[in-house]
Biopython code that builds the backbone (N, CA, C, O; Angstrom):
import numpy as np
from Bio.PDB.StructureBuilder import StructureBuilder

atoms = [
    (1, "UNK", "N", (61.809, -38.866, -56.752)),
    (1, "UNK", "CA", (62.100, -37.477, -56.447)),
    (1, "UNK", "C", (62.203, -36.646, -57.723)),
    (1, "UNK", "O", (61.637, -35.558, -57.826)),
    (2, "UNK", "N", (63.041, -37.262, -58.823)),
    (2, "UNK", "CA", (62.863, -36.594, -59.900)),
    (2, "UNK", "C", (61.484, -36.152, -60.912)),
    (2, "UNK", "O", (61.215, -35.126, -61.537)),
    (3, "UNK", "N", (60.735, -37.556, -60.716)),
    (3, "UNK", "CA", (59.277, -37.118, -61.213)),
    (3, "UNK", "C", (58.385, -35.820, -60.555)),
    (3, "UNK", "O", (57.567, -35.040, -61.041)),
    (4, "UNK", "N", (59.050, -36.020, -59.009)),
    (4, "UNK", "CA", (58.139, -35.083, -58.552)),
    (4, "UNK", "C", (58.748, -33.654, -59.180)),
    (4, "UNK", "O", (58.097, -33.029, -60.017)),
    (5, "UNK", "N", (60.257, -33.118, -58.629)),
    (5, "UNK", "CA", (60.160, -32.510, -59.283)),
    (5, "UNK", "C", (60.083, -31.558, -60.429)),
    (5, "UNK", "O", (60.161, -30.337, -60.566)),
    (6, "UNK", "N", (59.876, -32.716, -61.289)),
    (6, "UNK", "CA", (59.316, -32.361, -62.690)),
    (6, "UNK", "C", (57.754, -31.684, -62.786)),
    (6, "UNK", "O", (57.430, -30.674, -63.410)),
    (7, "UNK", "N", (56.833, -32.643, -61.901)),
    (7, "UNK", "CA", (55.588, -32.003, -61.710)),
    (7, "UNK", "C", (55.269, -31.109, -61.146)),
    (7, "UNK", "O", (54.112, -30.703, -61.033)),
    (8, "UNK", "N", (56.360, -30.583, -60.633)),
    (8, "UNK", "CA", (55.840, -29.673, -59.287)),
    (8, "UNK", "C", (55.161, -28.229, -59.843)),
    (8, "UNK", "O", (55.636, -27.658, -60.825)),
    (9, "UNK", "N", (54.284, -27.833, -59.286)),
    (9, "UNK", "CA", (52.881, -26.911, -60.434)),
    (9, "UNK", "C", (53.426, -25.464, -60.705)),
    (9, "UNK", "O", (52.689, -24.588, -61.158)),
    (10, "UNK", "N", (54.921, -25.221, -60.371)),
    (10, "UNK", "CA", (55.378, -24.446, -60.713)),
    (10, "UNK", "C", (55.754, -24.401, -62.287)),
    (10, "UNK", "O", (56.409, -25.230, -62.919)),
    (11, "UNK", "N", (55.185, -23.258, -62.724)),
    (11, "UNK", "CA", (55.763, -23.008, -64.648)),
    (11, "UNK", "C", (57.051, -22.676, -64.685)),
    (11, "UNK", "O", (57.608, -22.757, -65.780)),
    (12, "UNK", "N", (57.705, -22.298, -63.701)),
    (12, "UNK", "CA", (59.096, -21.590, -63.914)),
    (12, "UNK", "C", (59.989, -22.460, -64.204)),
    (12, "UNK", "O", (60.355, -23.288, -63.371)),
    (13, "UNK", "N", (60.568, -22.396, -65.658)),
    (13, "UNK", "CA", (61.788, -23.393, -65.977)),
    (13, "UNK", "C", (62.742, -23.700, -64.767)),
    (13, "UNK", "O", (63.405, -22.949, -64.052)),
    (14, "UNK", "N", (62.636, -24.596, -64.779)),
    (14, "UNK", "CA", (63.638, -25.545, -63.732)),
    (14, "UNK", "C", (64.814, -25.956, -64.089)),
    (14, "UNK", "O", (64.605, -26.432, -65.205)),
    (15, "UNK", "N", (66.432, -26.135, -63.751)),
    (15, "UNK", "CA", (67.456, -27.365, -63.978)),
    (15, "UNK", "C", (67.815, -28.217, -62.749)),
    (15, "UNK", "O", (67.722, -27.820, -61.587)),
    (16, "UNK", "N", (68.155, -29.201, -63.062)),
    (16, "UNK", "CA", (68.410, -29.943, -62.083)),
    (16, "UNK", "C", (69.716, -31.444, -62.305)),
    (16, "UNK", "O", (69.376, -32.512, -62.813)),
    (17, "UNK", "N", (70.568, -31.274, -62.004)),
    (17, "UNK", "CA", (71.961, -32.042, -61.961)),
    (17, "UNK", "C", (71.883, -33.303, -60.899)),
    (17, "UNK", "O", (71.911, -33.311, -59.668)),
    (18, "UNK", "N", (71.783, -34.291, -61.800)),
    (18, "UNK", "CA", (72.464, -35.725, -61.452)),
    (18, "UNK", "C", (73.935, -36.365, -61.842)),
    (18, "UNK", "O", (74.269, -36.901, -62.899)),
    (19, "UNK", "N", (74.633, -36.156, -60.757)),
    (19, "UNK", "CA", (76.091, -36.373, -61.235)),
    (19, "UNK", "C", (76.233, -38.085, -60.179)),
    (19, "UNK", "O", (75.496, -38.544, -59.307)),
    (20, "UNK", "N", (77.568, -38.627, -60.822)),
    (20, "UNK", "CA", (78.014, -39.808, -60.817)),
    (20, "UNK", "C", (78.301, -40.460, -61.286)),
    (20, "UNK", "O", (77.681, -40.522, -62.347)),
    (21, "UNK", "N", (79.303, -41.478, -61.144)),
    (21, "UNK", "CA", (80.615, -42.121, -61.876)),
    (21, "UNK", "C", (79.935, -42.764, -63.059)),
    (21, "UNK", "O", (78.723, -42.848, -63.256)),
    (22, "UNK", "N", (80.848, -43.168, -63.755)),
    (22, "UNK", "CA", (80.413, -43.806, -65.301)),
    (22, "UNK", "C", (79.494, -45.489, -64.522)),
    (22, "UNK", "O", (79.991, -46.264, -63.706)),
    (23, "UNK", "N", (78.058, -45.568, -65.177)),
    (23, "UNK", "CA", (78.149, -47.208, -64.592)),
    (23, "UNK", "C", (77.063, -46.846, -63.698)),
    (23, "UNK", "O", (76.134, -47.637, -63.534)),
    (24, "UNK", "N", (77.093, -45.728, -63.107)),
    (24, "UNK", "CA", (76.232, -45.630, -61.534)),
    (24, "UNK", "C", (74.506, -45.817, -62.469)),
    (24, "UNK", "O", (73.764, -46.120, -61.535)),
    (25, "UNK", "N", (73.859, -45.790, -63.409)),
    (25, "UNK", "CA", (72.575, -45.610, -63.767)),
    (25, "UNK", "C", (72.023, -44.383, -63.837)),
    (25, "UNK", "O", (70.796, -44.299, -63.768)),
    (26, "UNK", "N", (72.716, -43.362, -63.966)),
    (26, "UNK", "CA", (71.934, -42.167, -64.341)),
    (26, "UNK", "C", (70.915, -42.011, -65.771)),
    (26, "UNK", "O", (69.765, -41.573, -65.812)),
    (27, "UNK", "N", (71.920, -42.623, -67.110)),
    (27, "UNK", "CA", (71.228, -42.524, -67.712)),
    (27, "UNK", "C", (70.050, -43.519, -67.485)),
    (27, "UNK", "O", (68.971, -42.979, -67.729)),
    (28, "UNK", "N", (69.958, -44.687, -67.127)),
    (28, "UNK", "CA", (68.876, -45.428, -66.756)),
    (28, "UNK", "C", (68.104, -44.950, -65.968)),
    (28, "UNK", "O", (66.964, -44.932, -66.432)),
    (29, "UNK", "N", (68.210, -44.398, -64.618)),
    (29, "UNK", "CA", (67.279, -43.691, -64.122)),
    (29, "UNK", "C", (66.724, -42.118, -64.979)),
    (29, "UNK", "O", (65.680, -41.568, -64.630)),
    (30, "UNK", "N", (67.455, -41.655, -65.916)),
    (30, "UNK", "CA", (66.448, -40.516, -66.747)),
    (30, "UNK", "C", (65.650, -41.416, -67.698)),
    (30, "UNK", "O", (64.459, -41.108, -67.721)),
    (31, "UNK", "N", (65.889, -42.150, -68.262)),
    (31, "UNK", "CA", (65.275, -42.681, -69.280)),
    (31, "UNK", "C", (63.805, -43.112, -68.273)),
    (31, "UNK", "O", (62.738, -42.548, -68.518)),
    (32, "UNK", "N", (63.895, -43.991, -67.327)),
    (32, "UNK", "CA", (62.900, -43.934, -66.550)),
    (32, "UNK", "C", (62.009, -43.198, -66.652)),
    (32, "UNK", "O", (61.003, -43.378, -67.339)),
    (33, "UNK", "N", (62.369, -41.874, -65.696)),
    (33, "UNK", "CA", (61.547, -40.886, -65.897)),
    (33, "UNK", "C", (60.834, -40.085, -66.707)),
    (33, "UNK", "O", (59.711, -39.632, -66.489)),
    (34, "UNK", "N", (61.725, -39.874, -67.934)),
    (34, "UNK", "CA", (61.174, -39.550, -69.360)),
    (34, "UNK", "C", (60.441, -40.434, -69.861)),
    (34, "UNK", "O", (59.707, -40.127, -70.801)),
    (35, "UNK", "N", (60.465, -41.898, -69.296)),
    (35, "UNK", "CA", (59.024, -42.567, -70.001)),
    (35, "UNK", "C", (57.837, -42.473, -68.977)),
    (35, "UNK", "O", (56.831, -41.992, -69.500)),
    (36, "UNK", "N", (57.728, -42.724, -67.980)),
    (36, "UNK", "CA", (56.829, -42.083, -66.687)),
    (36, "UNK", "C", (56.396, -40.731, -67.300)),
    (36, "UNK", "O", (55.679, -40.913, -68.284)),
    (37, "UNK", "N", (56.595, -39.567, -67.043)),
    (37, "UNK", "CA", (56.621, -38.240, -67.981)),
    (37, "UNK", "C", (55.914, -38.616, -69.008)),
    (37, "UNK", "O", (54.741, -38.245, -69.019)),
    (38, "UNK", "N", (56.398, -39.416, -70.101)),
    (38, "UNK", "CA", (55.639, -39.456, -71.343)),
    (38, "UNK", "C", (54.379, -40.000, -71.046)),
    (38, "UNK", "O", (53.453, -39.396, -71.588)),
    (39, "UNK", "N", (54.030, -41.062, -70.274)),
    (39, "UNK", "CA", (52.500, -41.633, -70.199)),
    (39, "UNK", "C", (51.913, -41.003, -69.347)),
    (39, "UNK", "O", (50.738, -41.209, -69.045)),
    (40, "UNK", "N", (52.767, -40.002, -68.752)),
    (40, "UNK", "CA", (51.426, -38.720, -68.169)),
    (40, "UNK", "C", (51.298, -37.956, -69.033)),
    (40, "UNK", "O", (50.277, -37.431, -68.587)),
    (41, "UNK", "N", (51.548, -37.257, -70.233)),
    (41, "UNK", "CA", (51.176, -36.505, -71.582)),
    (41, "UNK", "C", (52.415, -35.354, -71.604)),
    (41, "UNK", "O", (52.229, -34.237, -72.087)),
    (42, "UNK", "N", (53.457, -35.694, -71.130)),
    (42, "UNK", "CA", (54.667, -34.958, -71.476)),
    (42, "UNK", "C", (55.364, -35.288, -72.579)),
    (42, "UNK", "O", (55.313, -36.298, -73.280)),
    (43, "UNK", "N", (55.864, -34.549, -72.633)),
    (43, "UNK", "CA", (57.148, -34.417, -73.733)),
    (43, "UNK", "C", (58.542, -34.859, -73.396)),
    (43, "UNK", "O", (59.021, -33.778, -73.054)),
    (44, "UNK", "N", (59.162, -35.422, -73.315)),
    (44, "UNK", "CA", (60.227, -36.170, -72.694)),
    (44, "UNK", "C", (60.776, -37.200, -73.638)),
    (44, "UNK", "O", (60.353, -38.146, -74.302)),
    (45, "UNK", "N", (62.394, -36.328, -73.292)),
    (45, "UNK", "CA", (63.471, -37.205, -73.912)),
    (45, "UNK", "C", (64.803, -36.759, -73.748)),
    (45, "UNK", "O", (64.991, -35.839, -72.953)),
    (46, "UNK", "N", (65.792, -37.263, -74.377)),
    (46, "UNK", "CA", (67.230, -37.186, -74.451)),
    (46, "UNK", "C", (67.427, -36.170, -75.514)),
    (46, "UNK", "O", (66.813, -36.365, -76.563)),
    (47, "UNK", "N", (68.260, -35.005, -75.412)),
    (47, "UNK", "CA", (68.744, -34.413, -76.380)),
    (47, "UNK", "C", (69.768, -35.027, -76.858)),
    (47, "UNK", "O", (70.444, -35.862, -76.257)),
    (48, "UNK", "N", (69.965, -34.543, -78.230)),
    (48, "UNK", "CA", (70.809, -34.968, -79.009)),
    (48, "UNK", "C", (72.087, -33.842, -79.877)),
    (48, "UNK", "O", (72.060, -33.457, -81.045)),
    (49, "UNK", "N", (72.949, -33.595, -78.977)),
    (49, "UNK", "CA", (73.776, -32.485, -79.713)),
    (49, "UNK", "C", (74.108, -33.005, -81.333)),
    (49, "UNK", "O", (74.527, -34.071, -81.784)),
    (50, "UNK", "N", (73.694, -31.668, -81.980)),
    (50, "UNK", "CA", (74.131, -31.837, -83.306)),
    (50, "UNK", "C", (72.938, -31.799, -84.232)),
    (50, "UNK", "O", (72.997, -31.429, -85.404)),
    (51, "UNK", "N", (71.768, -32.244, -83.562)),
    (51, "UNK", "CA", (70.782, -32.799, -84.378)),
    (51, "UNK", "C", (69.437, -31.941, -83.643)),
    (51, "UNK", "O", (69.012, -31.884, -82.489)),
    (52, "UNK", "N", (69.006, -31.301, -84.989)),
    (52, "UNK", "CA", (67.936, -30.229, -84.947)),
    (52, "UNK", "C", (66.629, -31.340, -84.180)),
    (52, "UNK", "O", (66.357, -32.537, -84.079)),
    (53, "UNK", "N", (66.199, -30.214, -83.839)),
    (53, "UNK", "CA", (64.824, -31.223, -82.521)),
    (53, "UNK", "C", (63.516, -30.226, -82.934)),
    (53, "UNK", "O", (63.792, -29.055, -83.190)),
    (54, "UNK", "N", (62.335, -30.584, -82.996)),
    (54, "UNK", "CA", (61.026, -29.680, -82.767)),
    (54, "UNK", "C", (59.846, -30.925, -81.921)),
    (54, "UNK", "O", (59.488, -32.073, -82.182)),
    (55, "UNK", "N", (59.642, -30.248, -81.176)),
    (55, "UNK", "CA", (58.663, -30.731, -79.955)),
    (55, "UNK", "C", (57.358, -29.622, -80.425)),
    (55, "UNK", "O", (57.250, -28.462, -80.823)),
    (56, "UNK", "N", (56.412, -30.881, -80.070)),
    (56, "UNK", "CA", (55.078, -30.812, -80.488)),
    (56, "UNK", "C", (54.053, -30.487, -79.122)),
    (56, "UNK", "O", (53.463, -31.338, -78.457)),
    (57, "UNK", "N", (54.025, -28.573, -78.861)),
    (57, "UNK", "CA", (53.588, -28.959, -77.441)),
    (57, "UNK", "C", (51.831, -28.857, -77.666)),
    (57, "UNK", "O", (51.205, -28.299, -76.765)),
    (58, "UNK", "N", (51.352, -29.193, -78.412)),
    (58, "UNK", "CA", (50.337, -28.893, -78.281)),
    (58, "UNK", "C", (49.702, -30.095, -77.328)),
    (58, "UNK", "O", (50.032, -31.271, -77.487)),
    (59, "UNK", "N", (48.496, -29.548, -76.048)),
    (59, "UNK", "CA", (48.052, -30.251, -75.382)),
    (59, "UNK", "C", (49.451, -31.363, -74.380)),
    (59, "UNK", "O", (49.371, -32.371, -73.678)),
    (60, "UNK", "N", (50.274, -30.726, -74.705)),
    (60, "UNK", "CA", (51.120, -31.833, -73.497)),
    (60, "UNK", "C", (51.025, -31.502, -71.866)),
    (60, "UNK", "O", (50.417, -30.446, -71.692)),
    (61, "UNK", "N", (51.367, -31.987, -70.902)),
    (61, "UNK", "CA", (51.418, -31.787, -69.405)),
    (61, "UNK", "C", (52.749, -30.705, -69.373)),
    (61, "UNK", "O", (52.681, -29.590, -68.855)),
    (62, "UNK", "N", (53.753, -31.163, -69.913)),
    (62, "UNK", "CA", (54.946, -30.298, -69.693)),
    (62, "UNK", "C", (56.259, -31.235, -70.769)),
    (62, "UNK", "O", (56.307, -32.312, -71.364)),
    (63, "UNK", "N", (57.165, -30.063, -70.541)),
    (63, "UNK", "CA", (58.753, -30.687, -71.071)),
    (63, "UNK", "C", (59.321, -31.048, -70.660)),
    (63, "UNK", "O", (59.486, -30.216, -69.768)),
    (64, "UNK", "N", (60.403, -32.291, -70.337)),
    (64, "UNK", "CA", (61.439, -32.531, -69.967)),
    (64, "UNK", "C", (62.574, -32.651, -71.163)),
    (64, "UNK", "O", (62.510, -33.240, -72.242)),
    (65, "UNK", "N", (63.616, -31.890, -70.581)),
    (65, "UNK", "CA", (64.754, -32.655, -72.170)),
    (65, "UNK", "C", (66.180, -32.521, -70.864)),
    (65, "UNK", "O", (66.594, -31.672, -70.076)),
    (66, "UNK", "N", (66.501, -33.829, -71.246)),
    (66, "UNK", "CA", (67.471, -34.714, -70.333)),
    (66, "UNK", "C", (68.814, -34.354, -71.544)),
    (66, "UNK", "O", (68.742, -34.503, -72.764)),
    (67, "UNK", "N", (69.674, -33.985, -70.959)),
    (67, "UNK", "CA", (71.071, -33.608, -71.690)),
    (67, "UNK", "C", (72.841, -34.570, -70.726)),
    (67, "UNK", "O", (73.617, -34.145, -69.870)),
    (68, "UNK", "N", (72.784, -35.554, -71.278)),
    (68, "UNK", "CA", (73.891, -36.496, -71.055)),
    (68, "UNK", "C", (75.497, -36.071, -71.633)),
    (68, "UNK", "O", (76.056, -36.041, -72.729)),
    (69, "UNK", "N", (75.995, -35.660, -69.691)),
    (69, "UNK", "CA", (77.315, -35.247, -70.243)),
    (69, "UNK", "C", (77.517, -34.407, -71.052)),
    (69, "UNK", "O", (78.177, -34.466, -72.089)),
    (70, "UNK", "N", (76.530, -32.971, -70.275)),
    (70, "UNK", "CA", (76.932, -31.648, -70.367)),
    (70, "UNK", "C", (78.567, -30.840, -70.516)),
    (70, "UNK", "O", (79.073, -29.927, -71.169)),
    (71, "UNK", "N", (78.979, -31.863, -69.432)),
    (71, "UNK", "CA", (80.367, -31.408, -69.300)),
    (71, "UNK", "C", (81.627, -31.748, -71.022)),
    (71, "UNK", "O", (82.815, -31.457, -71.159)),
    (72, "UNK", "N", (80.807, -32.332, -71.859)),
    (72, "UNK", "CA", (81.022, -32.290, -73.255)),
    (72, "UNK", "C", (80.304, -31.624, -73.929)),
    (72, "UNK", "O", (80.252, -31.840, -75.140)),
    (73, "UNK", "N", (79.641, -30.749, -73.413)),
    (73, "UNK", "CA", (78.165, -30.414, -74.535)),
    (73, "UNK", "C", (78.537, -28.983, -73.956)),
    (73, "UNK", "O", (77.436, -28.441, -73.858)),
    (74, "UNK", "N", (79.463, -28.111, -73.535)),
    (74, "UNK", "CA", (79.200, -27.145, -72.171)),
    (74, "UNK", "C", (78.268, -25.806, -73.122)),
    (74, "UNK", "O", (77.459, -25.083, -72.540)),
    (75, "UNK", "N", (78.613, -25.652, -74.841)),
    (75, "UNK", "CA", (78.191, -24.672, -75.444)),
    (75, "UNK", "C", (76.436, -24.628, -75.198)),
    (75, "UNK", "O", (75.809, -23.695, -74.696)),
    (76, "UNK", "N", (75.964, -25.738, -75.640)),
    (76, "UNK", "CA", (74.426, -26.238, -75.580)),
    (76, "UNK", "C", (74.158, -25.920, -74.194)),
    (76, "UNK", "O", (73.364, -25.044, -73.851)),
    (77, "UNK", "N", (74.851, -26.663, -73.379)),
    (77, "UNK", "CA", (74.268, -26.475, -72.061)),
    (77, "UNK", "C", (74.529, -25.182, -71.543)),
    (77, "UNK", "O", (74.302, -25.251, -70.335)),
    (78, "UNK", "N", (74.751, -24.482, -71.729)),
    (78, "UNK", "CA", (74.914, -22.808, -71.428)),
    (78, "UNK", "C", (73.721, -22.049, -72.277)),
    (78, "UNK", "O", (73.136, -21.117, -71.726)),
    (79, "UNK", "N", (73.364, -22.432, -73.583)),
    (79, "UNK", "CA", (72.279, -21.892, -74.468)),
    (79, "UNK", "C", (71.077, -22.290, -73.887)),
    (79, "UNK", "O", (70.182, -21.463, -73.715)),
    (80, "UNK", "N", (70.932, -23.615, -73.521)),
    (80, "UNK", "CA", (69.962, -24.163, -72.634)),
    (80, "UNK", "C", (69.682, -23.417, -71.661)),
    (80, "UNK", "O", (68.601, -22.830, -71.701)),
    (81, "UNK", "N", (70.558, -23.225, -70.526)),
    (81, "UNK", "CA", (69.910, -22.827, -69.355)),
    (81, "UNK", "C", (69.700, -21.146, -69.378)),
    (81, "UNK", "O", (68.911, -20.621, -68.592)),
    (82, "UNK", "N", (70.374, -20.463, -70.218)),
    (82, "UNK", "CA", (70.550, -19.444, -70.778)),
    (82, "UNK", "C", (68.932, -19.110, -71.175)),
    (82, "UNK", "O", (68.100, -18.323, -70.725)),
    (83, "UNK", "N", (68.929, -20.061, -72.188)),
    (83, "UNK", "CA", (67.267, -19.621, -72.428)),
    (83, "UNK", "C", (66.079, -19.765, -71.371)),
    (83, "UNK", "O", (65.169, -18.968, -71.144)),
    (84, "UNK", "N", (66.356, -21.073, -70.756)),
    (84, "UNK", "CA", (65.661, -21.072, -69.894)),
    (84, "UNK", "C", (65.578, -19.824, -68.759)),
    (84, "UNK", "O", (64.462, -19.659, -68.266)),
    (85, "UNK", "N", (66.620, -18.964, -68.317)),
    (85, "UNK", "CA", (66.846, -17.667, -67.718)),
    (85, "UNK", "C", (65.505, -17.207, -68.108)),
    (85, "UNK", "O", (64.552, -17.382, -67.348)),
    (86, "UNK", "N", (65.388, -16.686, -69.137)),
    (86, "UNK", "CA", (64.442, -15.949, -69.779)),
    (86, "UNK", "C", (62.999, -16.074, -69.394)),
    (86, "UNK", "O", (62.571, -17.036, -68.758)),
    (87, "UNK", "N", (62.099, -14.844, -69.893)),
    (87, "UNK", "CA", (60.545, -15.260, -69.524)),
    (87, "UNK", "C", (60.494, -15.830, -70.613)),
    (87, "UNK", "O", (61.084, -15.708, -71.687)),
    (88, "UNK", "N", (59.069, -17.003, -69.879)),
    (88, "UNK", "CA", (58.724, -17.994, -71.090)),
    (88, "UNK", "C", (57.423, -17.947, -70.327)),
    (88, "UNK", "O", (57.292, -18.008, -69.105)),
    (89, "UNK", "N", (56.217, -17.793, -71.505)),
    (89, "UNK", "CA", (54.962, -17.706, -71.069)),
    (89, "UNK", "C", (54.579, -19.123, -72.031)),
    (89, "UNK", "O", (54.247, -19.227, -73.212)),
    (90, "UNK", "N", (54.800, -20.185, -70.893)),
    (90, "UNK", "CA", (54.343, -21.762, -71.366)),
    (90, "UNK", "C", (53.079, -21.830, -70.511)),
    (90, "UNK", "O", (52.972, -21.298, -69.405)),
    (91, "UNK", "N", (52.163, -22.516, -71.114)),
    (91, "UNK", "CA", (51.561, -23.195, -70.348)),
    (91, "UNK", "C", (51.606, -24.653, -69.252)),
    (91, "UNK", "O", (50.707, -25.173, -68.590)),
    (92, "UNK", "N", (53.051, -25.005, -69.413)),
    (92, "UNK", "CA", (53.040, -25.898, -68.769)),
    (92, "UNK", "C", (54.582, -25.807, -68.291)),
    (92, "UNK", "O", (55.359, -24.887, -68.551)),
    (93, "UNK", "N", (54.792, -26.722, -67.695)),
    (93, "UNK", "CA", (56.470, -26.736, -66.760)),
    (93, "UNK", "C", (57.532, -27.227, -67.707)),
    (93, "UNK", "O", (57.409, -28.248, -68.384)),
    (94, "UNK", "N", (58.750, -26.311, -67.711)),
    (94, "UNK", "CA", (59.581, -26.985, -68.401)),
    (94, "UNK", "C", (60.960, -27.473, -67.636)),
    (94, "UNK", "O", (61.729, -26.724, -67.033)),
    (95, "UNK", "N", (61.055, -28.472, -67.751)),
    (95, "UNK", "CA", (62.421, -28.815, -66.958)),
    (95, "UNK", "C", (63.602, -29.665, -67.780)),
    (95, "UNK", "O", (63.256, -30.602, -68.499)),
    (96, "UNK", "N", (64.756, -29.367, -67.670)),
    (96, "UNK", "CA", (66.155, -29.735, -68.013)),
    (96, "UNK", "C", (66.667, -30.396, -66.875)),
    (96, "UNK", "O", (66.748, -29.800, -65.800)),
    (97, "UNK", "N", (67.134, -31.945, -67.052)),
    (97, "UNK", "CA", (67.767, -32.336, -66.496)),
    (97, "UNK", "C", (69.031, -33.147, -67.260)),
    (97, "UNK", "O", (69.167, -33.835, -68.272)),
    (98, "UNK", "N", (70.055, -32.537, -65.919)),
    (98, "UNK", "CA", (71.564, -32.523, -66.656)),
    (98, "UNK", "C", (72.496, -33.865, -66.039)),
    (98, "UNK", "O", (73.059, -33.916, -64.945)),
    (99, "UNK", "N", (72.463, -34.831, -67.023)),
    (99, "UNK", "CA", (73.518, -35.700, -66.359)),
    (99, "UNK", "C", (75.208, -35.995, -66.574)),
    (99, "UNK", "O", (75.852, -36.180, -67.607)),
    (100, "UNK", "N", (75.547, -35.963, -65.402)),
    (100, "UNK", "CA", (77.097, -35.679, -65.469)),
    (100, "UNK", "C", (78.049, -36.638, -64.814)),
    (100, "UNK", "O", (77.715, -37.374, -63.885)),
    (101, "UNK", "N", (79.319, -36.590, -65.372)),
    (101, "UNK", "CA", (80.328, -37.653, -64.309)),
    (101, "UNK", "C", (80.811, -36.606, -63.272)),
    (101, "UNK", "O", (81.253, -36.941, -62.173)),
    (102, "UNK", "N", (80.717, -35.487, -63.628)),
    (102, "UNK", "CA", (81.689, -34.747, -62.755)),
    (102, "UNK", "C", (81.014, -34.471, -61.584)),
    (102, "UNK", "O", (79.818, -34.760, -61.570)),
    (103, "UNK", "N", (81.573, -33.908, -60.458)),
    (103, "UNK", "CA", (80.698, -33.654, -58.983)),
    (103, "UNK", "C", (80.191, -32.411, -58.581)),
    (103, "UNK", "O", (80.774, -31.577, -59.273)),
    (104, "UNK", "N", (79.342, -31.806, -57.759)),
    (104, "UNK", "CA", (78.358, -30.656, -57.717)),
    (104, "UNK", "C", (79.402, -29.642, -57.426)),
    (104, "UNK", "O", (79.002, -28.519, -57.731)),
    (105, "UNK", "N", (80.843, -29.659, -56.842)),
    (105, "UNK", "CA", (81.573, -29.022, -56.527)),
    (105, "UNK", "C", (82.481, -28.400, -58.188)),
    (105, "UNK", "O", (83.224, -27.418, -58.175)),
    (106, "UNK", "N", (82.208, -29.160, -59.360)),
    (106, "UNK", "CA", (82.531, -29.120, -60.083)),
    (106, "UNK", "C", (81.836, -28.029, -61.450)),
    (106, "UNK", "O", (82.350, -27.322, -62.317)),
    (107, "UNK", "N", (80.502, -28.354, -61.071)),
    (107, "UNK", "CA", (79.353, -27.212, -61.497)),
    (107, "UNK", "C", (79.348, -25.842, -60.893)),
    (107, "UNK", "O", (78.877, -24.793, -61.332)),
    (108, "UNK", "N", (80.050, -26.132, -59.668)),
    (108, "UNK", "CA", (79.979, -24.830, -58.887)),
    (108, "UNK", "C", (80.534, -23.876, -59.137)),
    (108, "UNK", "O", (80.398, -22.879, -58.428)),
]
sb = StructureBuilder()
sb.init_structure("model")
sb.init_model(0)
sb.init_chain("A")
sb.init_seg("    ")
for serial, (resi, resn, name, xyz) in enumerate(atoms, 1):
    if name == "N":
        sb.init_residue(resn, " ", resi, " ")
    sb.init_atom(name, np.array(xyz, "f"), 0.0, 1.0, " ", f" {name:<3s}", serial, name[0])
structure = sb.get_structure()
């Protein structure tokens, strides 16, 4: 479900929240997907608070950048989706996915 919708042929920056207890495999199931993603010609990976990033989009399918335990990161993850708000004339799809312990009632 997540691959799909990562692909889905919409350009409009996307977010999307996987929450659940410490242990449940979230980060294992993103890592998944960000390698799936990568051998279709994406860009995909784990951000890293703290540490400057430049992505190389030339010729890629699209972006994914997976952000672990937002609910520690809340400054980034507000600049993130913040930007993402914005027009962005990409050629390809960009999507943020946010993994969290806390519950959807908690994002709300």
């Amino acid at each position: 479900q997540i691959v799909s919708w990562a692909e889905r042929a919409s350009l409009q920056p996307t977010v999307r929240l996987v929450s659940g207890e410490g242990g449940s495999g979230k980060t294992r199931l993103a890592a998944t997907v960000a390698k799936t993603l990568r051998e279709r010609g994406w860009v995909a990976g784990f951000l890293r608070p703290g540490f400057s990033m430049r992505i190389d989009v030339d010729r890629c399918s699209g972006v994914l950048l997976v952000l672990d335990y937002p609910e520690e990161n809340l400054n980034l993850a507000r600049r993130l989706i913040e930007a993402l708000t914005k027009p962005v004339n990409a050629a390809f799809p960009i999507r943020l996915l946010l993994l969290s312990r806390r519950d959807f009632a908690h994002w709300e």
